[in-house]
N, C-alpha and C positions, 0 to 999 in steps of 0.2 A: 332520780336514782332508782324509786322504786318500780318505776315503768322501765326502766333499762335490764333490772332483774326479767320482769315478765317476757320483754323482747327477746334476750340471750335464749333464756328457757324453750318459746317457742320456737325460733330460728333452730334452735339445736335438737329439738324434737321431730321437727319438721319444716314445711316449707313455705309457712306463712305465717302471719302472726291469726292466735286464735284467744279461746278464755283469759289466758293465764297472764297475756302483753295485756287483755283489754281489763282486766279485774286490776291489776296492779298498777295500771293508769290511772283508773278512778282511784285507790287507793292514792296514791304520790299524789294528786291533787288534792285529796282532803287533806291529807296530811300539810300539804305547802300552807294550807287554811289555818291552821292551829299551830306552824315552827313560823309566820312571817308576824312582823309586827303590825301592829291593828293600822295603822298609816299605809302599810303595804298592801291592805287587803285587796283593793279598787286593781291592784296590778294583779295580783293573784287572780281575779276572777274573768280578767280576758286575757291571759297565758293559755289556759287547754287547747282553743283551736290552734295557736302556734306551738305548742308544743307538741300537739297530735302531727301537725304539718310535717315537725323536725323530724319525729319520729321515724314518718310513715316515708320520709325521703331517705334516711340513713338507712332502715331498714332493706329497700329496694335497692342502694347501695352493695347492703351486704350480702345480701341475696347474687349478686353480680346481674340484674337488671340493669345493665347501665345502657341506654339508647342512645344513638348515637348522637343524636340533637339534644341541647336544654327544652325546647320546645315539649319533646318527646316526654323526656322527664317528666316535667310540670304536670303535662296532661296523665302520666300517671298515677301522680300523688296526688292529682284532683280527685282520678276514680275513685283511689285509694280512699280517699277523705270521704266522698261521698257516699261508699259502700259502708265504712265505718262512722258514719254519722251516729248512731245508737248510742256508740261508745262516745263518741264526742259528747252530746248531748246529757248523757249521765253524768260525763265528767264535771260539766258545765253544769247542770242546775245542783250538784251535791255540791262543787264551791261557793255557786251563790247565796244557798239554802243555809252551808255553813257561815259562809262569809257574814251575811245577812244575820244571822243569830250572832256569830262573837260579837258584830258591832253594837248588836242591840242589847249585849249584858255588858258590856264595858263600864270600869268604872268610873263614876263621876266623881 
């Protein structure tokens, strides 16, 4: 939800996603870190790249990028994916970093 703020924002500012989709990603993932239950964590921490993937295809959705093949598609949201690897990658080790620390203060 909190990466759906960032995307509205950017889309509506302009014409691609930039700071504001990529700061509020990594945020809405930490946050899933600390609102999931500690059983949940292991799913939390390999969501980002699929949820970066939903993202970055819906987004190219609304943008009306729409190519005429899925082929086409795909090889978009690969770019896409690949270009924004940074952002993926923050997302990912700030879940696992937190991930990693809630499991290791749990109580016995």
């Amino acid at each position: 939800m909190v990466a759906l703020v960032g995307v509205v924002f950017d889309l509506l500012t302009g014409r691609d996603l930039r700071a504001a989709a990529a700061v509020c990603f990594v945020l809405g993932c930490a946050a899933a870190t600390f609102l999931v239950r500690r059983s949940g964590l292991r799913t939390v921490m390999l969501a980002p790249p699929l949820l970066y993937a939903a993202v970055l295809l819906l987004t190219s959705l609304a943008r009306g990028v729409v190519p005429r093949t899925i082929p086409r598609q795909g090889v978009e949201v690969f770019t896409r994916l690949v270009l924004g690897a940074p952002v993926l990658v923050s997302a990912v080790v700030v879940v696992v970093v937190l991930g990693v620390l809630r499991g290791a203060f749990r109580k016995r």
